[in-house]
ROLOFI-135192 format. One line per 2 residues: number of its first residue (from 0); their letters; for each residue x negated, y negated, z of N, C-alpha, C, O, CB. Coordinates in pm, 1 decimal, always signed. Each point is the difference from the previous one (the first is absolute). Glycine has a CB too. Example, Ala and Ser with C-alpha at 12.3 -4.5 7.8 and 13.67 -1.06 7.14 Angstrom:
# residues 2
0> as> -1319.0/+569.0/+780.0/+89.0/-119.0/+0.0/-90.0/-120.0/+0.0/-103.6/+1.9/+66.5/+292.8/+115.4/+58.1 ~ -154.2/-222.3/-196.6/-82.0/-119.0/+6.0/+77.0/-109.0/+73.0/-50.9/-110.8/+16.9/-67.5/+173.6/-231.4
//
This chain:
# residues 159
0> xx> +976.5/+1907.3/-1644.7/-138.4/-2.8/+43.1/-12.6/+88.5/+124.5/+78.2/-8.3/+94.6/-113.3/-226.7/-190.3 ~ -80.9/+330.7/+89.1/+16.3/+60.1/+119.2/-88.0/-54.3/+105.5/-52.6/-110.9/-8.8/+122.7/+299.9/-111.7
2> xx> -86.2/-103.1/+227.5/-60.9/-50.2/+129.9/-120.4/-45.6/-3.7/-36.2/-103.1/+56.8/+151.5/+237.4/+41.8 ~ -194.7/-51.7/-174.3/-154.5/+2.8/-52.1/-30.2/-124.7/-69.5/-90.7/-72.0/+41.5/+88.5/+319.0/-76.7
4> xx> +80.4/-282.0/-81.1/-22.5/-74.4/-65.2/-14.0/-145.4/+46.3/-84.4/-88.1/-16.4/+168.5/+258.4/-105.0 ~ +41.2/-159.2/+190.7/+32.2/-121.7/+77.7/-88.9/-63.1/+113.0/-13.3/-119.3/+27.3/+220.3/+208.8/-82.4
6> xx> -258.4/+8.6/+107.9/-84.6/-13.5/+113.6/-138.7/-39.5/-47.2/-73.4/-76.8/+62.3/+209.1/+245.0/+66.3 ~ -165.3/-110.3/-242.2/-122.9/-103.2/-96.8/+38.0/-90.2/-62.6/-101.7/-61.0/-33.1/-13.3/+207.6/-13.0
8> xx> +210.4/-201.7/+2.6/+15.7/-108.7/-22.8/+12.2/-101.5/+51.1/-19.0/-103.0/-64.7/+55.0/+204.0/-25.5 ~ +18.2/-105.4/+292.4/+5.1/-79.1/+100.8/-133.5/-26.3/+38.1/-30.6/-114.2/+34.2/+241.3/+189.4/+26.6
10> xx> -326.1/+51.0/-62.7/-147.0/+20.6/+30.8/-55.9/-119.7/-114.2/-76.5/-83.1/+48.8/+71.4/+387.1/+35.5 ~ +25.6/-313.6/-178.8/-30.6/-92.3/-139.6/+53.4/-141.6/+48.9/-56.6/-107.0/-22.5/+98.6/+307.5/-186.2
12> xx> +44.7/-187.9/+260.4/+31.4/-166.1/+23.8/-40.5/-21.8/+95.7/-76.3/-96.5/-3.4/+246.2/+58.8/-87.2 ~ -153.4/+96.7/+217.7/-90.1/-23.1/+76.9/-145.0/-43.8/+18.7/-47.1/-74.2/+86.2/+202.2/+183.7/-74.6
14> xx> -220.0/-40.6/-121.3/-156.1/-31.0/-22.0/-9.3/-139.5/-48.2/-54.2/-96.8/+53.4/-11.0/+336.8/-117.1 ~ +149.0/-227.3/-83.1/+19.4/-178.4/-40.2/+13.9/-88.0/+100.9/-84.5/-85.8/+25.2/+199.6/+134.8/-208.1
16> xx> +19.8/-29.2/+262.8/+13.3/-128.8/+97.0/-123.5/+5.8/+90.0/-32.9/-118.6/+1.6/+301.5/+113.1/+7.1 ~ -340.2/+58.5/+52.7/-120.4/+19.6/+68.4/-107.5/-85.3/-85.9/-10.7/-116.5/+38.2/+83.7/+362.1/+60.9
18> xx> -129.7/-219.2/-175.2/-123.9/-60.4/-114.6/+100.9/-119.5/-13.9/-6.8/-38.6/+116.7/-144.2/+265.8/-282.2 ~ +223.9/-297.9/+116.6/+96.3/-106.3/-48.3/-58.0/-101.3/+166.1/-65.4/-103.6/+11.4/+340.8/+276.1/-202.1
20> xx> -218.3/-88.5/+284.0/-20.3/-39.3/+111.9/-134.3/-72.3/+63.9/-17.4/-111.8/+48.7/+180.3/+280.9/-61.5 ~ -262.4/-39.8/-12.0/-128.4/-70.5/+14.8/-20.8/-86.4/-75.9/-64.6/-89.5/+54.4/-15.0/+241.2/+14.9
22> xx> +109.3/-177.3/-203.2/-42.4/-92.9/-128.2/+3.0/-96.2/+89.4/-93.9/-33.5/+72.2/+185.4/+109.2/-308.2 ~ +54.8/-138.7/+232.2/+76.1/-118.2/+62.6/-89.0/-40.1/+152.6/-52.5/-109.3/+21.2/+323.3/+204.0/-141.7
24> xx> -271.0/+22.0/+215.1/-72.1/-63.4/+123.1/-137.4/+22.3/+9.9/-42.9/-20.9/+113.5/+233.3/+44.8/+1.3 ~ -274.2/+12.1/-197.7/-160.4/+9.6/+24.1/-1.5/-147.6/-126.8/-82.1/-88.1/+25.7/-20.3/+439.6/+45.5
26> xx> +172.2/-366.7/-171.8/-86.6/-89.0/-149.5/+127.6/-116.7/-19.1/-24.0/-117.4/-28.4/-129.9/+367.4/-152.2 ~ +243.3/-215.0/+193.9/+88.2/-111.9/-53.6/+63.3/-137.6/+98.5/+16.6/-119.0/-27.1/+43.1/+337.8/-125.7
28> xx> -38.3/-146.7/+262.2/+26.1/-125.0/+131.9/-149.8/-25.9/+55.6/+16.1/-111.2/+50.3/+250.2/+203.5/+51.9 ~ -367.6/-67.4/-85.4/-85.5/-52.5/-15.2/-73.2/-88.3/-99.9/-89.5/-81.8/+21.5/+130.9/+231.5/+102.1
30> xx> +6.9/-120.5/-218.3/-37.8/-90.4/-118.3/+74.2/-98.6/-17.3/-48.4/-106.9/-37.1/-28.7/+262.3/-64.2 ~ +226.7/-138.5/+127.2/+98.6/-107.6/+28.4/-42.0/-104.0/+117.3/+12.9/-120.9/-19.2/+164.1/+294.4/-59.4
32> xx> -218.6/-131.5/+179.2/-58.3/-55.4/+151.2/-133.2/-123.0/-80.8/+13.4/-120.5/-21.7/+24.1/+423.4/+233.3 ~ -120.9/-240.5/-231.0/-148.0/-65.5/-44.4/+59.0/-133.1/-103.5/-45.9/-114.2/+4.2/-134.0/+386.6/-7.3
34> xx> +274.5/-233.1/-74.2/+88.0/-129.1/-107.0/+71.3/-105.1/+87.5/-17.3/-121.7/-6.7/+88.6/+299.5/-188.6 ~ +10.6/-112.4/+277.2/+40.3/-109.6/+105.7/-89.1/-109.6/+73.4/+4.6/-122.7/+9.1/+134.9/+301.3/+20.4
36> xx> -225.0/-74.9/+20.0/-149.5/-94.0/+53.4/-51.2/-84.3/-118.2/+0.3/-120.2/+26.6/-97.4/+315.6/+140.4 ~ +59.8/-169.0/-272.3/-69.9/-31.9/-56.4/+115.0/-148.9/-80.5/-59.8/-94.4/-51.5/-123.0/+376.3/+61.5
38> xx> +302.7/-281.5/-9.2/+82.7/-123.4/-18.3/+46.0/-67.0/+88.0/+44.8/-108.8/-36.4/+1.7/+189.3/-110.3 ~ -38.4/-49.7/+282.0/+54.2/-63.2/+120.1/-70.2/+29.3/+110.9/+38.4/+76.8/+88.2/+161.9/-73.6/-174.1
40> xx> -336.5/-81.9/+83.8/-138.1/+95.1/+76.3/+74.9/-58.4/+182.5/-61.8/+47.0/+95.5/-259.1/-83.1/-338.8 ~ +410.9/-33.2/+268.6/+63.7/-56.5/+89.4/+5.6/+156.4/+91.3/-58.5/+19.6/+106.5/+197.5/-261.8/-256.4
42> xx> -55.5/+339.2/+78.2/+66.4/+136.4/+39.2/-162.2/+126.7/+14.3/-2.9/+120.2/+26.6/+308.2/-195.3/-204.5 ~ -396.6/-4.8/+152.1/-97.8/+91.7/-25.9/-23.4/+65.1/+129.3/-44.1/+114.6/-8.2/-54.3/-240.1/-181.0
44> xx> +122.4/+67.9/+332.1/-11.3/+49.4/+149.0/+145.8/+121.1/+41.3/-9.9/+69.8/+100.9/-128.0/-357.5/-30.1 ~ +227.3/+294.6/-135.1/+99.9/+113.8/-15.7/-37.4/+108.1/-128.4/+97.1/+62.3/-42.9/+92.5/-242.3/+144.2
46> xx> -286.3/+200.0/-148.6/-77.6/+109.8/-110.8/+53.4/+149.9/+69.0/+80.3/+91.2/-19.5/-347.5/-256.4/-47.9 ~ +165.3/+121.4/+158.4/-34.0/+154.2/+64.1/+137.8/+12.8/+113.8/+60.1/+107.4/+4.8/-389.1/-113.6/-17.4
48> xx> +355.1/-63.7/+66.0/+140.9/+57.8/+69.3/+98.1/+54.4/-63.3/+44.5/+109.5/+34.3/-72.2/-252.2/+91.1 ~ +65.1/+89.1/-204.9/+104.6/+16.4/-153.2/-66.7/+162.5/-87.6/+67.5/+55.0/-86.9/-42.0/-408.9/+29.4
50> xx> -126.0/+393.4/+89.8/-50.0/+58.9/-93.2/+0.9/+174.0/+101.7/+27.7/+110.8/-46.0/-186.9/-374.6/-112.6 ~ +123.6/+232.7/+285.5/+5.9/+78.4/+104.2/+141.8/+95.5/+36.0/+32.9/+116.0/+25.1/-206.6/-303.6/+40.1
52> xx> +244.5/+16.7/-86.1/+205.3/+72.1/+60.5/+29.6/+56.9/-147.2/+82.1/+88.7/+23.6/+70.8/-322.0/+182.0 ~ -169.9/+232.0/-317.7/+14.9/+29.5/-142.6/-63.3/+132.1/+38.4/+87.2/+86.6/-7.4/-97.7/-322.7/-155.2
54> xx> -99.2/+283.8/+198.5/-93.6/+123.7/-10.8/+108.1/+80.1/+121.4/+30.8/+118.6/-11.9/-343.1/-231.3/-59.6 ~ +346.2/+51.9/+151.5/+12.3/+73.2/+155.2/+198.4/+54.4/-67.2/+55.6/+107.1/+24.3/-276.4/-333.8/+248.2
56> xx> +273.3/+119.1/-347.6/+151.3/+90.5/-89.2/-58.7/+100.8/-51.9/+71.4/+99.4/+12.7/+80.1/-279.6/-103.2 ~ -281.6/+209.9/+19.4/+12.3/+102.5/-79.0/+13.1/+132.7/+32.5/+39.1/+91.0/-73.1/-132.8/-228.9/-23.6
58> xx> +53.3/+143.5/+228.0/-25.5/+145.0/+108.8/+142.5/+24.4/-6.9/-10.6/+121.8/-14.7/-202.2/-166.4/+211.2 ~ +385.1/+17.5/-197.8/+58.3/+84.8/+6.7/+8.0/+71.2/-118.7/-4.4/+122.8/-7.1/+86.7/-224.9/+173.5
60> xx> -70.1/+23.0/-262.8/+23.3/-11.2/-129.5/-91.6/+136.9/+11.1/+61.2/+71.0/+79.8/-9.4/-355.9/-183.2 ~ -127.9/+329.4/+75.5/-101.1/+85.7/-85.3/+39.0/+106.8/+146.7/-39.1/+115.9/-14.6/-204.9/-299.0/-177.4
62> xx> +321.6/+150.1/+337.9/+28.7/+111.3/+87.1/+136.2/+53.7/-104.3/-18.9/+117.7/-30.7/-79.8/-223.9/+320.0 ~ +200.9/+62.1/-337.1/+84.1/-7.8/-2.5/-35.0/+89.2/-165.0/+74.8/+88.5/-41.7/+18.0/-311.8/+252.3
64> xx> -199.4/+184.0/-273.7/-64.0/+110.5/-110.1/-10.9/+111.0/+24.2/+27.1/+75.5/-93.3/-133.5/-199.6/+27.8 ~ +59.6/+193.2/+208.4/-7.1/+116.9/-10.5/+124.8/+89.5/+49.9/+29.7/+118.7/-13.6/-265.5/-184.6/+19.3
66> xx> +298.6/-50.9/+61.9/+133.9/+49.6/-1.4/+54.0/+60.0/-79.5/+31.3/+118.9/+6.5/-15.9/-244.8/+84.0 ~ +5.7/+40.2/-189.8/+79.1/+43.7/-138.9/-131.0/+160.6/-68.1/+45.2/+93.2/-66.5/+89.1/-453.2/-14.8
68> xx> -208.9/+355.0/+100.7/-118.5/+132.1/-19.9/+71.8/+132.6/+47.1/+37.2/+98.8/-63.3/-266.9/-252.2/+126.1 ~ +237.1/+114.0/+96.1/+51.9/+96.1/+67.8/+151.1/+54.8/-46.1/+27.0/+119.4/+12.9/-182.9/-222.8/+164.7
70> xx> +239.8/+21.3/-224.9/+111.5/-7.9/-9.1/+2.4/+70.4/-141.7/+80.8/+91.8/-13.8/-31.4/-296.8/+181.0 ~ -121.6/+174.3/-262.0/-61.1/+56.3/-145.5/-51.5/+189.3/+35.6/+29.2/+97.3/-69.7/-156.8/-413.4/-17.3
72> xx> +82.8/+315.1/+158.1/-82.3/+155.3/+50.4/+141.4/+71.8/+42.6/+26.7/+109.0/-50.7/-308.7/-193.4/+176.2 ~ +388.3/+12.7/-16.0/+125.2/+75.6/+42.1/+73.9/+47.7/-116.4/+47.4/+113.3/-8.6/-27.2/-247.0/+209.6
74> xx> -11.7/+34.8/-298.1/+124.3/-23.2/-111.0/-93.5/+139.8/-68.1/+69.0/+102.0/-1.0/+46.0/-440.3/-45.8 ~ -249.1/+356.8/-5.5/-71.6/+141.7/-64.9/+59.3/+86.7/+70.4/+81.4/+74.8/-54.0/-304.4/-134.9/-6.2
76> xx> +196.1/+69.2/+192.5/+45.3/+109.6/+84.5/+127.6/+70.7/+52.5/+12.5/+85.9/+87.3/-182.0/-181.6/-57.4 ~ +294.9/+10.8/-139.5/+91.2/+11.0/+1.8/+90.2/-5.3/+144.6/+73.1/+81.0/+57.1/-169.6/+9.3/-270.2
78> xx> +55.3/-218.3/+239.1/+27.4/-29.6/+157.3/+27.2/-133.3/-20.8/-82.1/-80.7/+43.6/-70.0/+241.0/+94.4 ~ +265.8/-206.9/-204.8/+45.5/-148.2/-70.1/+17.2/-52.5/+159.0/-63.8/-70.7/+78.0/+221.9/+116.7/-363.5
80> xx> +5.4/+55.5/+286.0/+54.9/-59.8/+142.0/-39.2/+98.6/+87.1/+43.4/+114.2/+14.5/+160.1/-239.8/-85.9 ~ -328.6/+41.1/+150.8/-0.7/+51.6/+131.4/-44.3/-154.2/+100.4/-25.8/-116.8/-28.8/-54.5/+417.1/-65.1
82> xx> +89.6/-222.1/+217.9/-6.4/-92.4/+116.7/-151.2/-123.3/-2.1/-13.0/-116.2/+38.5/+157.3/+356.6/+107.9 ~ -241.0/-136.1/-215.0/-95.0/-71.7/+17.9/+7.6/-94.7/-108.0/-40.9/-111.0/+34.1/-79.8/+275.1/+86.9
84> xx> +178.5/-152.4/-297.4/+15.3/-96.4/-71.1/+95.3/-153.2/+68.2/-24.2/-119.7/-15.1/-12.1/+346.6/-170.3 ~ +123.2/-171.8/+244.8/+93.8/-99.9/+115.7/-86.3/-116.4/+80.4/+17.1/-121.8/-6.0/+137.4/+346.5/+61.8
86> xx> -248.5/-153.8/+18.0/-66.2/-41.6/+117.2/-101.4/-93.4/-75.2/-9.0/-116.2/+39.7/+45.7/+334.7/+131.2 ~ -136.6/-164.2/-307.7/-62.9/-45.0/-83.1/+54.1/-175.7/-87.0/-72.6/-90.7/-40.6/+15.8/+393.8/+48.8
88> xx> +208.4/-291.0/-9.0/+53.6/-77.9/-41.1/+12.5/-96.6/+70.9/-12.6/-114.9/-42.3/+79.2/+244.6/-65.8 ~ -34.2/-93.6/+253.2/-4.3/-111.6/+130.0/-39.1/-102.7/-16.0/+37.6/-116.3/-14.9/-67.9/+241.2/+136.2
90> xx> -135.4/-9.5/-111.6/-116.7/-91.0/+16.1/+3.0/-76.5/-104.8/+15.8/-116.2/+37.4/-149.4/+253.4/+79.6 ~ +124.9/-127.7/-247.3/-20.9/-93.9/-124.4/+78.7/-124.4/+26.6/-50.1/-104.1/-42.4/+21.7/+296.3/-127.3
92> xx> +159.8/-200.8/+241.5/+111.4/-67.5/+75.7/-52.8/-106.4/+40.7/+5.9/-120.3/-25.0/+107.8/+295.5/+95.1 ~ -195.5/-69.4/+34.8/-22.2/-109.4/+141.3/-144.5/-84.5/-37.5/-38.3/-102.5/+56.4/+154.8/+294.5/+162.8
94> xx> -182.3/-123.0/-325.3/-121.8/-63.3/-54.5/+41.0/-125.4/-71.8/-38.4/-112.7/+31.2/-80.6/+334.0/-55.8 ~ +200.8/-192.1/-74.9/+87.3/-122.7/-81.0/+29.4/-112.1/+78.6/-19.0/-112.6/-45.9/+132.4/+269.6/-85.2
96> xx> -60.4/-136.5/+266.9/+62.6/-121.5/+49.0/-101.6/-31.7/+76.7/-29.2/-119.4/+7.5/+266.5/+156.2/-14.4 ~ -294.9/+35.7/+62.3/-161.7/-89.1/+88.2/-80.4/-46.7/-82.5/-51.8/-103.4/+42.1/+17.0/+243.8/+132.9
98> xx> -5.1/-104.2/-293.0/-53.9/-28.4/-58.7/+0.7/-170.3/-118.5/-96.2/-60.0/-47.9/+103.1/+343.7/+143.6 ~ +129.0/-310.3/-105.7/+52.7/-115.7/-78.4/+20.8/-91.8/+143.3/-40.0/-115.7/-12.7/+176.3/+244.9/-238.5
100> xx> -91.8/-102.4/+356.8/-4.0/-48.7/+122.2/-88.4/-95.0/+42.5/+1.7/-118.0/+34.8/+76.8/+298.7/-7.9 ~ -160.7/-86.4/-41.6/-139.0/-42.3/+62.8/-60.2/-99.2/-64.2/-11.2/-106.9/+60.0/-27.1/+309.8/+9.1
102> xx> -17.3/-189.5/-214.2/+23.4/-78.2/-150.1/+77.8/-161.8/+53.3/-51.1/-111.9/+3.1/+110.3/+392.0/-183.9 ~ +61.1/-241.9/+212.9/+79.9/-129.7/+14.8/+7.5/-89.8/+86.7/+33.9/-118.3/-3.0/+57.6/+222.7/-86.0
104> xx> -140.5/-8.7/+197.3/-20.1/-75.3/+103.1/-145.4/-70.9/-6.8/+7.2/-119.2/+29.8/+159.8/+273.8/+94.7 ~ -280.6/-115.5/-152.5/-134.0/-4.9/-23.7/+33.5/-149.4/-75.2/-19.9/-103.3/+63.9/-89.4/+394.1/-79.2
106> xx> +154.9/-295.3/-106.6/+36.9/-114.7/-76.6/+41.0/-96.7/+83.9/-64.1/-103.8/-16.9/+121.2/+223.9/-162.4 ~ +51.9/-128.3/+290.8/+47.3/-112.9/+46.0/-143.8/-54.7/+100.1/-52.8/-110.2/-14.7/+352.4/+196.6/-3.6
108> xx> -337.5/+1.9/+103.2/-116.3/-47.8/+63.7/-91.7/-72.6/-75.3/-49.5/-104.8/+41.6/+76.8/+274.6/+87.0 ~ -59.4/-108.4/-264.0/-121.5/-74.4/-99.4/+43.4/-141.9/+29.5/-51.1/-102.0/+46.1/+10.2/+282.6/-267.3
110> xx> +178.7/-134.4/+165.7/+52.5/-148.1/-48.0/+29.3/-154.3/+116.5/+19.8/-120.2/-17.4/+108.7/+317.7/-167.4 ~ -144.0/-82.2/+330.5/-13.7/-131.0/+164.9/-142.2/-31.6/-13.8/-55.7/-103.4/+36.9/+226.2/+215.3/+184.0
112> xx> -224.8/-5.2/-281.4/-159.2/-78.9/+34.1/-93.5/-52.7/-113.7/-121.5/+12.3/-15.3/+112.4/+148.1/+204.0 ~ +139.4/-245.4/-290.2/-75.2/-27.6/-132.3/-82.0/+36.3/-92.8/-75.0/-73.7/-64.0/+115.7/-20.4/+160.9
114> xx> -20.3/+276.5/-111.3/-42.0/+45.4/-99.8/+59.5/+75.4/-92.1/-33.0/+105.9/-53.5/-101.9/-139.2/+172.9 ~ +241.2/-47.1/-131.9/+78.2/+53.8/-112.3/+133.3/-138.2/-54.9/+58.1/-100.0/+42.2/-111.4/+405.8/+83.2
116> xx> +43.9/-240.6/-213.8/+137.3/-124.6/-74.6/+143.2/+62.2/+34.3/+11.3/+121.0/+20.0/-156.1/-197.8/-268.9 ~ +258.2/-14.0/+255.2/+111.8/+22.0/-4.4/+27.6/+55.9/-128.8/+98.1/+74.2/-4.4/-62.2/-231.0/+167.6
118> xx> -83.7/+142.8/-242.2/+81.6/+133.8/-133.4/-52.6/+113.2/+17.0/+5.0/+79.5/-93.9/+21.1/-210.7/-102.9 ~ -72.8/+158.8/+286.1/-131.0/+182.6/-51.6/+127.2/+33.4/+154.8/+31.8/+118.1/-14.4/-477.0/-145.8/-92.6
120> xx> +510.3/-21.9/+218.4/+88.0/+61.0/+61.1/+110.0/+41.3/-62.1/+63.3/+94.9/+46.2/-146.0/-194.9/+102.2 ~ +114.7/+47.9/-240.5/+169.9/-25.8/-104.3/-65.6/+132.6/-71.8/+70.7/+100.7/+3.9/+35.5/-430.6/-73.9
122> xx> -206.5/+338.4/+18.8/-31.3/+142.9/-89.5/+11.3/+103.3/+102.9/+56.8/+108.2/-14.5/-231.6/-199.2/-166.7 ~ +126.9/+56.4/+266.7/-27.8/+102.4/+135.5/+151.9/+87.2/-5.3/+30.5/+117.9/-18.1/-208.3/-313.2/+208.1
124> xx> +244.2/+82.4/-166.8/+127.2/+37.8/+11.5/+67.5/+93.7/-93.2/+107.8/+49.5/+32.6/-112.6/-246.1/+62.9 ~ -50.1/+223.8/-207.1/+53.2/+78.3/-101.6/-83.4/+159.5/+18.1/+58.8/+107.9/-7.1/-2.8/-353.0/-165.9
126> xx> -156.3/+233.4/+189.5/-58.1/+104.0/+34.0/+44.0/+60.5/+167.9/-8.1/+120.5/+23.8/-182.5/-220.3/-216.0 ~ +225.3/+24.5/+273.3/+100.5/+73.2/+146.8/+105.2/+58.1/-60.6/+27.8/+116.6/+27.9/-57.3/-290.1/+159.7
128> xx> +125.7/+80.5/-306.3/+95.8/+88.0/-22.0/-9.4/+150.7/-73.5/+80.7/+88.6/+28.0/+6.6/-312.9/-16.1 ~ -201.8/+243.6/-115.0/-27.5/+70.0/-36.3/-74.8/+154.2/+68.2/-3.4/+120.9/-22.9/+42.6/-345.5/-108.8
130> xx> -90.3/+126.8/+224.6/-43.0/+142.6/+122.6/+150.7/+49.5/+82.1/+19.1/+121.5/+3.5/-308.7/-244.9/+77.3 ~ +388.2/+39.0/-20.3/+85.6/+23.1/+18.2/+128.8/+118.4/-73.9/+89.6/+59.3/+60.1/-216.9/-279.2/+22.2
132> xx> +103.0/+222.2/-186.7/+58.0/+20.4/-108.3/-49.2/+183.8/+4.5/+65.2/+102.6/+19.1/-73.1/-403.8/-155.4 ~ -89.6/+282.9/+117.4/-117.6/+124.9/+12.5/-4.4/+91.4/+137.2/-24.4/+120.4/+8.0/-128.7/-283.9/-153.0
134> xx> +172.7/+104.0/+212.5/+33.5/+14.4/+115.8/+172.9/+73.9/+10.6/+21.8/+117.0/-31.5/-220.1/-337.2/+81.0 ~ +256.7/+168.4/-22.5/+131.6/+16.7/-25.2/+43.5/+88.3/-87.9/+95.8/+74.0/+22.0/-92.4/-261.6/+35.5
136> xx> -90.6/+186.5/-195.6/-14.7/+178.9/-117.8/-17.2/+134.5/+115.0/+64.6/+100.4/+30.0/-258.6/-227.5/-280.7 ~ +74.7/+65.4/+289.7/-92.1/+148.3/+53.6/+95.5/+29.9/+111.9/+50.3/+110.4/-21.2/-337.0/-162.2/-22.2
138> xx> +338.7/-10.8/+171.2/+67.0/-14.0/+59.3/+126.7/+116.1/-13.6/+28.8/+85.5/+83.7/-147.0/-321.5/-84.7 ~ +186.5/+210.0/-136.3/+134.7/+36.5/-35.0/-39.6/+163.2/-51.4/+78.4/+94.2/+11.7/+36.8/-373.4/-88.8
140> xx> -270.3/+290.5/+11.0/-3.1/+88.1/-71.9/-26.6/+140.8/+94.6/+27.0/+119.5/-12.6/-95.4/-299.3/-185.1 ~ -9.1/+84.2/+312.6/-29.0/+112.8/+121.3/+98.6/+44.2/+78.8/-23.1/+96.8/+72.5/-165.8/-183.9/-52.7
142> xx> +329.2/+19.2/-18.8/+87.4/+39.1/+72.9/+96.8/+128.8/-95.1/+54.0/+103.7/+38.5/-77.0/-369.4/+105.9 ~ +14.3/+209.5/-263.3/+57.6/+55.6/-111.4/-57.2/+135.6/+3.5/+81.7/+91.9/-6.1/-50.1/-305.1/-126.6
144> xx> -167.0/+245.7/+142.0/-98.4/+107.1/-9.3/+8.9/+93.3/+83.2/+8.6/+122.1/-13.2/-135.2/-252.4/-61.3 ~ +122.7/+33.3/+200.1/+34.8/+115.5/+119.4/+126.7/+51.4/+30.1/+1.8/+95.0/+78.2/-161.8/-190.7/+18.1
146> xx> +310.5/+37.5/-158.8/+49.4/+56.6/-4.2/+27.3/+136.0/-114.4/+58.5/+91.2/+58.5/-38.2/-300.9/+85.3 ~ -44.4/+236.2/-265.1/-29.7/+60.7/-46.6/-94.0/+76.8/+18.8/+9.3/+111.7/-51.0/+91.1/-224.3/-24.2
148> xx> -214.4/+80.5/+149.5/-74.7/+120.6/+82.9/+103.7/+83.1/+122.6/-22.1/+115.8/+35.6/-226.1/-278.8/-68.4 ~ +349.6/+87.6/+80.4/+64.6/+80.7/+95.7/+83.4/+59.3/-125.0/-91.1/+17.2/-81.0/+91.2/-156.2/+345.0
150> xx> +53.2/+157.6/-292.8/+115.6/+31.1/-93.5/-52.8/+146.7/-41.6/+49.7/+110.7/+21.2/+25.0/-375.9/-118.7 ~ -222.9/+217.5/+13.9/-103.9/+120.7/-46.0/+30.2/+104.2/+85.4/+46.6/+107.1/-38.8/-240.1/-242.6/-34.5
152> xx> +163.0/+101.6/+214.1/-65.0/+61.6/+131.5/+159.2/+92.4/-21.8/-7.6/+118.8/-31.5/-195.9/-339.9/+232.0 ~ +325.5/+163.0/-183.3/+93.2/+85.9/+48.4/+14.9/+84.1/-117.4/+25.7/+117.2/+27.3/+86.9/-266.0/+142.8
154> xx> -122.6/+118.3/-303.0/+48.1/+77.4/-102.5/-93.7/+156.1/+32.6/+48.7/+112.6/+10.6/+15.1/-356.2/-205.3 ~ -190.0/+209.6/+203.9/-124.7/+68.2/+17.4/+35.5/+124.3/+93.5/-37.9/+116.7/-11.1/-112.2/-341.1/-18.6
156> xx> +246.4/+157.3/+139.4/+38.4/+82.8/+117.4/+124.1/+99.7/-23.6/+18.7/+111.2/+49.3/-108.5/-308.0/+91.3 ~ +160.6/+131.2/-221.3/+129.7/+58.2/-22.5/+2.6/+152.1/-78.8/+69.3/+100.4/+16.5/+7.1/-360.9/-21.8
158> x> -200.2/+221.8/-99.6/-18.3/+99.7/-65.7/-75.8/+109.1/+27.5/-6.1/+92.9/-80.6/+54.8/-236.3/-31.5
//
């Protein structure tokens, strides 16, 4: 597969996970939210808080979209490994782990000030590891990157 190809095909998934994305946080956890209320009207005063920290995760997520955009435009431009794909990767890094962080921590507070159940932390928990995880990818891939951007750099020089 060449560069071109590839780089529209990351552009293609990208778009999916984006629309997939909005689906889920404009129609589906809201619709999930209104069912909760509407069976356990007890929880009905945690709606909109729950619905707010849910909206306020999505901002890396869809930062962390155009990342991968940008990163899609380098890979066309035949600029796989360079510094800025590295630096690009960081960030996706450091977004991953603030981002599930924050998420987790947000959960335990719900859960001091009685708006949340002890099982939705235990799920919580699977989704930290999973940002972790993601984290720890991008992490490896940016170090991986930039060294092969140096490598590039000397071959580049030698010749």
């Amino acid at each position: 597969m060449n560069q071109l190809a590839l780089s529209k095909w990351l552009n293609l998934i990208i778009i999916i996970v984006g629309l997939c994305g909005l689906l889920v946080y404009a129609w589906i956890i809201p619709s999930l939210g209104q069912g909760m209320v509407a069976n356990y009207p007890e929880f009905a005063f945690s709606y909109w808080p729950w619905l707010i920290l849910i909206l306020i995760t999505a901002v890396p997520c869809y930062i962390v979209l155009a990342f991968g955009w940008k990163i899609s435009k380098n890979i066309r431009l035949d600029r796989s490994f360079s510094s800025e794909n590295a630096k690009l990767l960081r960030w996706v890094a450091v977004l991953a782990a603030a981002d599930t962080g924050f998420f987790f921590v947000m959960n335990i507070v719900f859960l001091f000030l009685n708006m949340n159940h002890p099982g939705f932390v235990l799920i919580s928990l699977i989704i930290l590891i999973i940002g972790i995880a993601i984290s720890a990818v991008s992490a490896t891939l940016s170090h991986l990157v930039k060294k092969a951007a140096d490598l590039q750099e000397q071959s580049d020089l030698t010749i």
